[in-house]
Structure formats: structure tokens, C-alpha cells
C-alpha positions in Angstrom: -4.7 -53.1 -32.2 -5.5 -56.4 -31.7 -6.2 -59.9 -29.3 -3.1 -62.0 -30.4 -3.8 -65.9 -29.7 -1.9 -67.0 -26.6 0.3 -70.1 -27.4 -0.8 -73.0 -24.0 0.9 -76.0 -22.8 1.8 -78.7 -24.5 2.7 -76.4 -27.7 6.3 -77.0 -28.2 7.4 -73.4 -29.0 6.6 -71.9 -25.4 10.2 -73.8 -24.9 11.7 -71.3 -27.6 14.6 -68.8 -26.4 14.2 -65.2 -28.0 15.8 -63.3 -29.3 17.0 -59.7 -28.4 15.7 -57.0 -30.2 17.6 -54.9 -32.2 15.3 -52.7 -34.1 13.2 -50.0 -32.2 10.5 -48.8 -34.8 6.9 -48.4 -35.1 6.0 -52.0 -36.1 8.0 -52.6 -32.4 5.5 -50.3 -30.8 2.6 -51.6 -32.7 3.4 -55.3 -32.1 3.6 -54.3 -27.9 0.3 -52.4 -28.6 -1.2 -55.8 -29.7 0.5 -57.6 -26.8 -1.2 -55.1 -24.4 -4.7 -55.7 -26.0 -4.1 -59.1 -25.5 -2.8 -59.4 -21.9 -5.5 -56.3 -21.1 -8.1 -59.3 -22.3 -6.7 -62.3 -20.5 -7.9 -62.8 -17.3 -6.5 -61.0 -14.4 -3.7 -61.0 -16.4 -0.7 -59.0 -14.2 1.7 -60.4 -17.4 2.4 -61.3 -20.9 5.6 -62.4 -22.8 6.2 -62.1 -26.4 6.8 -65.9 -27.0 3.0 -66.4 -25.4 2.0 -65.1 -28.7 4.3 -66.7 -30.8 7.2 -63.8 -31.4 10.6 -64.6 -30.2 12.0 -61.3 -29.2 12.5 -60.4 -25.7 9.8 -57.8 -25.1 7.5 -58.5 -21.6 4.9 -56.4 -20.2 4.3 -56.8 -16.3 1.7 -54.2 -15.3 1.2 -54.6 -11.0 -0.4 -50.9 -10.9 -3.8 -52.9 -9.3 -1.8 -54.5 -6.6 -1.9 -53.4 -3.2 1.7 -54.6 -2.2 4.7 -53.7 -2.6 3.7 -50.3 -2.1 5.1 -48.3 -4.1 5.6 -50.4 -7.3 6.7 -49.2 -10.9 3.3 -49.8 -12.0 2.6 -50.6 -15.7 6.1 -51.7 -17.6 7.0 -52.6 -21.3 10.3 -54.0 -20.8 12.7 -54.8 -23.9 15.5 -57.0 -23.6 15.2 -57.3 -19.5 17.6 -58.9 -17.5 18.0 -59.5 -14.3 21.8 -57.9 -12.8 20.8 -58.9 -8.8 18.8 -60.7 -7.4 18.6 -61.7 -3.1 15.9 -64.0 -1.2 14.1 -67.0 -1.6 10.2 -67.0 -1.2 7.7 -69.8 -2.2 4.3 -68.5 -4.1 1.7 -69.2 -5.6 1.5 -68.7 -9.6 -0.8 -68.9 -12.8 -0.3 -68.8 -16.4 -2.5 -67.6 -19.4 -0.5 -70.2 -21.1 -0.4 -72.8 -18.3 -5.0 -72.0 -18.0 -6.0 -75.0 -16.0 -3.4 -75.5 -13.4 -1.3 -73.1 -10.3 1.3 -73.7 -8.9 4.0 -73.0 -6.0 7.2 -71.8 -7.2 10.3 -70.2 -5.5 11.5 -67.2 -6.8 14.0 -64.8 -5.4 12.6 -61.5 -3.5 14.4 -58.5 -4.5 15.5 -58.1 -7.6 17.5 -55.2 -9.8 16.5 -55.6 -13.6 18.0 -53.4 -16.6 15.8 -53.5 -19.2 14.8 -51.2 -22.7 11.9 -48.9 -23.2 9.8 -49.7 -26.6 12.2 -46.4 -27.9 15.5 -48.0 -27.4 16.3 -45.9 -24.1 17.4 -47.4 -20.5 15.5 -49.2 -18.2 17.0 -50.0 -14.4 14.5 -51.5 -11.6 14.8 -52.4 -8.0 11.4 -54.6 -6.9 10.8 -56.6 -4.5 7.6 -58.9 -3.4 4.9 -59.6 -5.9 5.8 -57.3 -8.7 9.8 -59.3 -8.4 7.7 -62.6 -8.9 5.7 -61.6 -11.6 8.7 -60.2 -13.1 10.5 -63.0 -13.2 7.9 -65.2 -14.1 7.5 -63.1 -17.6 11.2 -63.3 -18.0 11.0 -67.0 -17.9 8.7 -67.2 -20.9 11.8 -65.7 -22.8 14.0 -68.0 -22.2 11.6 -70.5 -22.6 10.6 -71.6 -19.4 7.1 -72.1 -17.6 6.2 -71.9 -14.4 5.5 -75.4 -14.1 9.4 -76.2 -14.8 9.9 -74.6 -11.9 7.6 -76.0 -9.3 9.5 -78.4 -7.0 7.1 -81.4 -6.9 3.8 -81.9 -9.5 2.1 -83.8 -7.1 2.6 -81.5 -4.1 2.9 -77.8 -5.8 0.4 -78.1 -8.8 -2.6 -77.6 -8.1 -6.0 -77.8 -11.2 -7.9 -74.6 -11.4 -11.1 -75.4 -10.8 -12.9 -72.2 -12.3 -10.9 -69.7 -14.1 -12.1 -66.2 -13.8 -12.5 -63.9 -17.1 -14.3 -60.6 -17.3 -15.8 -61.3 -14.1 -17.8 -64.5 -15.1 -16.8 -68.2 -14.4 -15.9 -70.6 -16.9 -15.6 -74.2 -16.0 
């Protein structure tokens, strides 16, 4: 496994679309290894999106198992080719990036949400969220379609905010 270099803002390709995958096989399963490693090594990170790292499929890993709300939540998830079927609410939050690292910012997303999605194997995926683990959900699924958060902020001069100290492995950077 390995720490894959996260793609940041202003690098053109985090506007790419992927591309849906259509081979399930082990170099599948070992690239979402290395996307693991790589999100398990950003900071805080609840989220990671293939086209972060440069691959244009539509593979995302959203892992909310440390969160204390919703309770329950689905936890850890690898979803392939996700897609959101419903979706109901409207709810501004706050949001951060490993490929947006020196800003947050306030973005509307919807609150419930029913996803149908792929397991690393191929098999069937369906979700029903709500809360934090919808944002973050959607907020990965943006990255494959090539959208970032700060697209979706309604005003940069009211809803972006510059992160003044970013936090990784429990030490401040500046």
C-alpha cells in the first residue's frame, strides 16, 4: 500500500468527470487499498475521491465510524460507482477539503439521502443517511463529477473562510 499524492486547487484535473468502473479485479482492490492509506494519512480526513489522486473512476471512500451523529451510521464505506436515487432537505454546513487545504467553507447540501452504490467486488450497494455522513457523502461524490466544494459555496466573500492552522497527526502546521 501506499500514500498517493492528493491533487489541490488550482490543478485543472480536480474538474475532470470519471468514469464508471467496469472492471472489478485485484488491481481495483489494491488501488482502493492505496486510497485508504492515503485518506487514513490526511488529516481528519472523513473522505477521499479517486480523482483527488489523479484516477478518473468513480470509486469514493467516506468512513464517519468516529462521528458521534447520526447515530447509527454505515460507518466505514468503499463506494463504486455511487449515485444518489433521493435525496430531501436543505441544510447549510460547514466543509473542508484535502484538496481545497487552506480554506472552509459553508455549503448547502440536502439532508437525507438514498445512494446505490458498488462494493470493491462488483456486488450492490443501497444507503439511506441522513446528517453529517449525507454531507460528507455528497461532498466525495462531487469530486467525481468534478466538482469542489468551493463551486458550491453561495458567496466567497461571506461562506469561505482561510484555515488558519490545519491539523495533521495531532500537530499544527501554519
Amino acid at each position: 500500500m501506499a500514500v498517493l499524492e492528493i491533487l489541490k486547487i488550482p490543478d485543472d484535473r480536480l474538474k475532470q468527470i470519471s468514469q464508471p468502473v467496469e472492471q472489478f479485479d485485484d488491481a481495483l482492490r489494491a488501488f482502493i487499498d492505496d486510497l485508504e492509506e492515503t485518506r487514513c494519512d490526511g488529516p481528519a480526513a472523513v473522505g477521499i475521491a479517486a480523482p483527488q489522486v489523479g484516477h478518473f473512476q468513480r470509486i469514493v471512500i467516506v468512513d464517519v465510524s468516529n462521528t458521534r451523529k447520526p447515530v447509527p451510521n454505515h460507518g466505514h464505506m468503499i463506494l463504486v460507482n455511487p449515485e444518489i436515487t433521493h435525496w430531501e432537505g436543505f441544510e447549510m454546513g460547514r466543509e473542508g477539503c484535502l484538496s481545497v487545504p487552506d480554506y472552509t467553507g459553508n455549503v448547502i447540501r440536502a439532508t437525507h439521502i438514498k445512494i446505490r452504490a458498488q462494493d470493491s467486488w462488483g456486488n450492490p450497494l443501497e444507503y439511506e443517511m441522513e446528517g453529517y455522513e449525507a454531507r460528507a457523502v455528497q461532498h466525495e461524490l462531487d469530486h467525481i463529477d468534478g466538482m469542489l466544494f468551493i463551486d458550491r459555496v453561495v458567496s466567497r466573500r461571506t461562506d469561505l473562510f482561510q484555515r488558519k492552522v490545519y491539523q495533521k497527526g495531532g500537530k499544527a502546521k501554519k
